[in-house]
N, C-alpha and C positions, 0 to 999 in steps of 0.2 A: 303263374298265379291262378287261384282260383274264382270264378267268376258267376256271380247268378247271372242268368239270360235270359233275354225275353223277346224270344220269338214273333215277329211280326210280318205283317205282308208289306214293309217298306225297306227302303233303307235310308240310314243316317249317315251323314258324312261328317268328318271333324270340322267343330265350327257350328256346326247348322245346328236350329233346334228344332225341338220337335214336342208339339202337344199330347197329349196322352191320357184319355178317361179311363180308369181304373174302376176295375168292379168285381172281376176274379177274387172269392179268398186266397189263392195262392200267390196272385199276382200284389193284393193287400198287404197283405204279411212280408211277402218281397222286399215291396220297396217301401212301406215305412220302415223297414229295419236298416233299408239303404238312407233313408229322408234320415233316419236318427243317429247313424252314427256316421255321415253324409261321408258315404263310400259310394261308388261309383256301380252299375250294375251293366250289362250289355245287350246290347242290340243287335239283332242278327236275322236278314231274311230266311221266311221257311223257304227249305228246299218242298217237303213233301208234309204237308199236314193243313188244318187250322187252325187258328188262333183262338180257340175257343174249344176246350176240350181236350183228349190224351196228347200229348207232350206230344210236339213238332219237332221234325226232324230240320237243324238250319244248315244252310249254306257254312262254312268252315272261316270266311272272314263276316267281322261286325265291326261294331267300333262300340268303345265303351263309352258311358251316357251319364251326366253327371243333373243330378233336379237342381232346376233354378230356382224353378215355384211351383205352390202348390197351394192347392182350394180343396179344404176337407168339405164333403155334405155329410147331410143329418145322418142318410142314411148307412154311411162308412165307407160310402165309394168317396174317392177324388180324384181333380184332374189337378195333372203336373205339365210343366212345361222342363222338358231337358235338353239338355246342350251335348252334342257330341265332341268326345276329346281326342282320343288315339284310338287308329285301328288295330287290329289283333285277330289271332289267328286259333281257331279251337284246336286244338291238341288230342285232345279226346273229352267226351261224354262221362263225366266221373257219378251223375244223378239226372234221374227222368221225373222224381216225385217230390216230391209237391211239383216243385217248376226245375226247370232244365237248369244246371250246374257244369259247367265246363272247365278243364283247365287250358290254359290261353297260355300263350307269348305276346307279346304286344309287339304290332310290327308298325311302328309310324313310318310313314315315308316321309321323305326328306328333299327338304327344300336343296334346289340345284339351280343356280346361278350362271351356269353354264352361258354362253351365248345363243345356243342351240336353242335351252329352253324360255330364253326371256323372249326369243324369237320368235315360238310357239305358241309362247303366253299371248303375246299381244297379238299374234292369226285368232286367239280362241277370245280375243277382248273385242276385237272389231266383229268375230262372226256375231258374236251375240249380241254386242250391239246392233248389229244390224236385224236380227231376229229380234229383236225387241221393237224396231222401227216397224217392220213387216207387221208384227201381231196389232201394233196398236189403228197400222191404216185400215186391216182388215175391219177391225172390231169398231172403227171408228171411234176410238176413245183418246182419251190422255194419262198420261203416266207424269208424274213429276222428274223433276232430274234428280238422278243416283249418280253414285260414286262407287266404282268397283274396288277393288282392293290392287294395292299395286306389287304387294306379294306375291309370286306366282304359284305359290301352293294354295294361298287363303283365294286366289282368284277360282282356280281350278274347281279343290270343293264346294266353290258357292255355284259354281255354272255346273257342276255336277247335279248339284242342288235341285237349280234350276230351271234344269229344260225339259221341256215336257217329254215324260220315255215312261215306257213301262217299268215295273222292280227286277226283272232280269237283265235288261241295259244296263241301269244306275247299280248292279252288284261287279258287272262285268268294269264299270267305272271304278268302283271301290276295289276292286282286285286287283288293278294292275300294277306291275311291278316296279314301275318308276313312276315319278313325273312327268318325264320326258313321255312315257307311255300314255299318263295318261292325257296328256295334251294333246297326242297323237289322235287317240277316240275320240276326245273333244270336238275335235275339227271337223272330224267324219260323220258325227253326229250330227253340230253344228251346219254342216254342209248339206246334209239331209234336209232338216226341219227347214231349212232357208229354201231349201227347192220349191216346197209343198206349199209352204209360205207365198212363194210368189204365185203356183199356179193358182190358189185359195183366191187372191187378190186380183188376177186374172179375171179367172171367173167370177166375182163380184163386179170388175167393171165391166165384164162383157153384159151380165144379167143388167146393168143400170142400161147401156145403150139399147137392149131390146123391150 
């Protein structure tokens, strides 16, 4: 299929949304013609460029981005908020001008029930839970009580989501080839930020005793 794109220095995972000020003519004309005839347009980390300016070259996986809502201003910029639905694979660069045009395959990955991976799931449910316990003693703050998902694909993109990484991790997340895989990063990740986490917390109560 054919695809408008819109290169970004993030990434979207299926499920997640994501805010979006809008002010480019190109990127204008874009996506209200996505908002009007509410087709779906994609998301795709640069590999090499900026966001602002001659056409970026992106990383080869995105996911397609569906507007929830949207806030017109006076002056014919607006913000949107959109939802990521299926990942997808660019194919080749069919258009550089106005805005980048790809054609895609759409590659969703697929829910696996496996025992392997509900097993993995809930390793990647407990780590984060517990990196959630970590960040809030550090920051000394409160979080109310959530509810993860008990899908382990909807679980997976939302911790993908939401752990604090740079956009080359979280594309290295969105790449991978299974579930199973990427519960596997998950953990690694998750096993990481929990290390750092605790020496952070460490050092906070060493700094109170002196």
């Amino acid at each position: 299929m054919r695809l408008d794109l819109f290169p970004l220095n993030t990434v979207l995972f299926p499920g997640m949304r994501l805010p979006l000020h809008i002010f480019e003519p190109r990127y204008r004309a874009m996506l209200g013609r996505c908002i009007e005839t509410e087709s779906v347009f994609g998301v795709v980390l640069i590999a090499e460029g900026e966001e602002v300016g001659p056409a970026a070259i992106p990383y080869k996986i995105g996911t397609t981005a569906r507007v929830e809502k949207v806030e017109y201003l006076p002056d014919g910029r607006f913000n949107l908020l959109a939802v990521g639905e299926t990942r997808f694979r660019i194919e080749r660069i069919v258009a550089e001008e106005p805005h980048v045009v790809g054609e895609v395959d759409l590659t969703p990955m697929q829910t696996d029930d496996t025992e392997a991976t509900l097993q993995g799931a809930e390793g990647v449910r407990e780590r984060f839970e517990r990196l959630v316990t970590l960040m809030i003693e550090i920051q000394a703050g409160y979080m109310p009580e959530f509810e993860l998902p008990t899908d382990p694909l909807q679980l997976a993109h939302l911790i993908a989501a939401g752990v604090p990484t740079g956009p080359g991790s979280a594309q290295r997340l969105l790449e991978a080839d299974s579930l199973a895989d990427l519960l596997a990063l998950e953990s690694e990740l998750l096993d990481l930020r929990i290390e750092q986490a605790l020496r952070r917390l460490q050092e906070k109560l060493d700094a109170r005793r002196n």
